[in-house]
C-alpha positions in Angstrom: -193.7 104.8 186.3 -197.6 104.9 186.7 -198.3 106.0 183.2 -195.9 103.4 181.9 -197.4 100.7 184.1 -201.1 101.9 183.2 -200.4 101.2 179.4 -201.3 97.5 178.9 -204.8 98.8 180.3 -204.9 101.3 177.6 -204.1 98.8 175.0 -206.8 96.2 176.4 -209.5 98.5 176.2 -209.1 99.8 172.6 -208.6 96.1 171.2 -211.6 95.2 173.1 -214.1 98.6 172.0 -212.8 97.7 168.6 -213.5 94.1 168.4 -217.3 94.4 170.0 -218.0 97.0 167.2 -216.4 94.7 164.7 -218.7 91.6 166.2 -221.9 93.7 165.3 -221.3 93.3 161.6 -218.6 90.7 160.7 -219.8 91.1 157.0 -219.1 94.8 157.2 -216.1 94.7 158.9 -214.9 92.2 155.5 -215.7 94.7 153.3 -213.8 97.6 154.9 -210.6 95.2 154.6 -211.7 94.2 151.3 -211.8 98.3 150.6 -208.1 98.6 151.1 -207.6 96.5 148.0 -203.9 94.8 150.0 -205.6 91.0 149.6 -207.4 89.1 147.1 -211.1 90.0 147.2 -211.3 86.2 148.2 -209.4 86.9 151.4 -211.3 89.8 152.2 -213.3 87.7 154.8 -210.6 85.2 156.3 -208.6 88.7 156.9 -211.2 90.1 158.8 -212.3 87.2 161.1 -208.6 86.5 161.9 -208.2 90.4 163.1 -210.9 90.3 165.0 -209.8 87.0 166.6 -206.2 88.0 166.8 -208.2 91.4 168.7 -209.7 89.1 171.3 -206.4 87.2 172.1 -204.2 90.1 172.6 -206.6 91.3 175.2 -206.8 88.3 176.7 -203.6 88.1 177.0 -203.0 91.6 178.4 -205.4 91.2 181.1 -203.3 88.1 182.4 -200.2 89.3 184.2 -198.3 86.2 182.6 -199.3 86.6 179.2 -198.9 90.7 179.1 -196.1 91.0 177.4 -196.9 88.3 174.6 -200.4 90.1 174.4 -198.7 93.9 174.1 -196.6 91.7 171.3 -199.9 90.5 169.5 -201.4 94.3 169.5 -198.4 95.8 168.3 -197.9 93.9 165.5 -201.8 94.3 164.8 -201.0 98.0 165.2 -198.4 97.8 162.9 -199.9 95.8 160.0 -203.0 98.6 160.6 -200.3 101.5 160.0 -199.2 99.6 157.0 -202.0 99.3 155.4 -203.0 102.8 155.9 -199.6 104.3 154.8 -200.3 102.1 151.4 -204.0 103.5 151.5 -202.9 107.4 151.6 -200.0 106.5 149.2 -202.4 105.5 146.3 -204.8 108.4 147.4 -207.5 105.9 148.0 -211.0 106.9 149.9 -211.7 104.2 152.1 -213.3 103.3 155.4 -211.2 102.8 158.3 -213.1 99.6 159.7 -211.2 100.2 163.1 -214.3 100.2 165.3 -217.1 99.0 163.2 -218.1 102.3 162.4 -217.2 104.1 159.3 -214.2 106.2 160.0 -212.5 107.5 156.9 -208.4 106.6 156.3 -206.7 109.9 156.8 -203.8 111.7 158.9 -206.2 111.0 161.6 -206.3 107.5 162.0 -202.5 107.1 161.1 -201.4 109.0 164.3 -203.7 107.4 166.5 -202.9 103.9 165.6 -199.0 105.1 165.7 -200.1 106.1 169.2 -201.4 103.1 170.1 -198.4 101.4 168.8 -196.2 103.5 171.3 -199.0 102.5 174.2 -198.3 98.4 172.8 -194.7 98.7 172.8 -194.3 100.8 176.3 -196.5 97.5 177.7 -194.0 95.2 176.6 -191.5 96.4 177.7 -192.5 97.1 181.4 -194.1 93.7 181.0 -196.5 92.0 184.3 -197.2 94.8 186.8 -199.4 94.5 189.7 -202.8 95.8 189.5 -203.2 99.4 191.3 -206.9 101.1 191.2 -204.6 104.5 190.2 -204.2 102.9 186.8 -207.4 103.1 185.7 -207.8 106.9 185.6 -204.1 107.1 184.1 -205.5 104.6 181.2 -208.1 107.0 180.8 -206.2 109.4 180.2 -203.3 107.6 178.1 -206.5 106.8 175.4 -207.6 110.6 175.8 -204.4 111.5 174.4 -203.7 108.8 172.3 -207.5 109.8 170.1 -207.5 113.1 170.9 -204.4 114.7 168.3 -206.1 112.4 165.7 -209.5 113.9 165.6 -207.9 117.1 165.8 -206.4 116.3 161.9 -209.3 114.6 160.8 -210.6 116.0 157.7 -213.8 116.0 156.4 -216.1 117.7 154.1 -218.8 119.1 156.3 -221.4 118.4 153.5 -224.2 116.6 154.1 -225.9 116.3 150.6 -228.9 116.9 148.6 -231.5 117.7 151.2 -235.4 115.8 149.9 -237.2 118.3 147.7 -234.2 120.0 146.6 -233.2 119.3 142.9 -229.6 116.9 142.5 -227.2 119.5 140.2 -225.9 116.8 137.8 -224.3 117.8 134.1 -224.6 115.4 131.3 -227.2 112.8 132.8 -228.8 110.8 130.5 -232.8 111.1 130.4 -234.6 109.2 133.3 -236.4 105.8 131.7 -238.5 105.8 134.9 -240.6 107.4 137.8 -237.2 106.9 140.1 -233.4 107.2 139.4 -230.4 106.0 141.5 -227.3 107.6 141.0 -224.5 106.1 142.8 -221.5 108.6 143.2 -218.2 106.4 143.6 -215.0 107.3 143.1 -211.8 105.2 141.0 -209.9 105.6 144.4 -212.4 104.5 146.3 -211.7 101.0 147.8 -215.5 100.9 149.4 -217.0 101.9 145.9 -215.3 99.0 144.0 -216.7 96.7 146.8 -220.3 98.2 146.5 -220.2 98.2 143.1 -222.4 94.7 142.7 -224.6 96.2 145.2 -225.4 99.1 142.8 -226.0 96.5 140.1 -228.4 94.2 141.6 -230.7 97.5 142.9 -231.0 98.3 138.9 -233.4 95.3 139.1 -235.7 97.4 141.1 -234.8 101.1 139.6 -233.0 103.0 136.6 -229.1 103.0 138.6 -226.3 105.5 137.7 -223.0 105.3 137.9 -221.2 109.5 139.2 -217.9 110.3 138.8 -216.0 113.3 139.0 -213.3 111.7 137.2 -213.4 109.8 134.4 -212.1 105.9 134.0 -214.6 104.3 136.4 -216.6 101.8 134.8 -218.0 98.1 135.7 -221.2 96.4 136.1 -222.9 97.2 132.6 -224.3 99.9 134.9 -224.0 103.6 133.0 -221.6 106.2 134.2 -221.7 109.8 134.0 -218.4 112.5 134.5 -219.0 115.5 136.0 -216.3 117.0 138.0 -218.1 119.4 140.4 -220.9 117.1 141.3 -219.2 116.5 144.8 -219.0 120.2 145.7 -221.9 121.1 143.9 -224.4 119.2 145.8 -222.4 119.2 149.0 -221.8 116.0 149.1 -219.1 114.6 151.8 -217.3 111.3 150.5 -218.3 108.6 148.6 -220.2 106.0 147.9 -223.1 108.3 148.5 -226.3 107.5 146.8 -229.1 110.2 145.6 -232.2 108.6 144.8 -234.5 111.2 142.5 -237.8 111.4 140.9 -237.6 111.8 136.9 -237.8 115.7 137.5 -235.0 115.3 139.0 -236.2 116.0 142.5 -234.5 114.2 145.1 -236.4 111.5 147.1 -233.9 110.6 149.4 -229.8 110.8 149.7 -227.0 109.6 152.1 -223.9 107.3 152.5 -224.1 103.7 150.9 -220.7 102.3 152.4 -222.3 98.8 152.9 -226.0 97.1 151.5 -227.6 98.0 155.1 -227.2 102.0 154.4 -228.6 101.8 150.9 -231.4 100.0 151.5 -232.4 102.8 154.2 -231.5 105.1 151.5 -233.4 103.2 148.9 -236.3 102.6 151.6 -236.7 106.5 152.4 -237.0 106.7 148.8 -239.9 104.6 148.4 -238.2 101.7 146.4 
């Protein structure tokens, strides 16, 4: 019965870790839910501040023995719309950023089982409902969360690319002539949720530099920015996930590269860079 008992502790701390990484950028937080393209872009931001509220409450009320069960009710339905969301993510083959703890955590078969995990954890705390504190659940929580992340990182998949290094020359067919001393090419993806949310990001910076749109498919257009198709541009400059960002000089050198999920990591990209 301990490890049944010790699940409402379990629940209470992931819905707290994941709403104090959420508080450290609101505005990024929107964008992820904006990324799974579920709610009008205009909702985007209402979504986010109500999950991160509704976060709050459930924990709340988990850590008060008389409102346990309705808070183990609150996280699993929050569990629940999560998993739905996801399912409808890997369903349309989308790229996007998880958003679960403020970090950027790609959607995959990852995250699914550990939110369905956490879901089992909710539902196993409302149904044993108020217990009495005992110091043994602590460790058992511990454990419960060990398990609960561990079979998901085991299925995580990622590229273990890490990009164009500075110095080295980007490998990009069919790019048009560089107009000026510095080029930004933005490599996004038609799937990508993030990339469709970034995309006026990477047409105000053409106010400072020459900006490029990379896909390896074609159909992705928007902005007035140009795009260029080239299939093997991921691979060929070991490149991990978009939106990635490779800034170059007009040789074609590169000046400075990495991840642009959100306007904070491309300006340190476009700051490394020198623009």
């Amino acid at each position: 019965m301990i490890v049944a008992e010790s699940a409402y502790l379990a629940v209470t701390a992931v819905l707290l870790i994941a709403a104090l990484g959420k508080l450290r950028d609101v505005p990024g937080f929107a964008r992820s839910v904006a990324g799974y393209q579920v709610l009008p872009a205009g909702l985007a931001g209402p979504a986010a501040v109500g999950l991160l509220v509704a976060e709050l409450v459930a924990a709340g009320l988990l850590l008060a023995p008389g409102g346990r069960r309705w808070g183990a009710v609150v996280a699993g339905m929050l569990f629940t719309t999560f998993l739905a969301a996801m399912a409808s993510v890997m369903r349309r083959r989308m790229a996007v950023d998880c958003g679960c703890f403020g970090g950027h955590d790609p959607v995959g078969a990852g995250t699914l089982l550990r939110t369905g995990l956490l879901l089992l954890l909710a539902v196993t705390a409302a149904l044993i409902g108020p217990v009495a504190f005992a110091p043994l659940q602590l460790p058992v929580a511990a454990v419960l969360l060990g398990l609960a992340f561990l079979p998901g990182r085991l299925l995580r998949v990622e590229k273990a690319g890490y990009g164009p290094r500075p110095g080295t020359r980007f490998a990009l067919t069919g790019a048009p002539e560089p107009a000026g001393d510095r080029t930004m090419y933005a490599l996004v993806s038609p799937a990508c949720g993030l990339c469709r949310t970034m995309l006026p990001e990477f047409a105000a910076t053409a106010a400072r530099l020459e900006v490029v749109l990379v896909s390896a498919v074609d159909g992705y257009g928007g902005a007035g920015l140009p795009v260029v198709v080239d299939p093997e541009v991921f691979d060929r400059n070991d490149i991990p996930w978009p939106p990635y960002v490779v800034v170059t000089d007009r040789a074609g050198t590169v000046l400075s590269a990495g991840g642009a999920a959100d306007p904070a990591q491309l300006e340190q990209v476009l700051s490394r860079a020198g623009s």
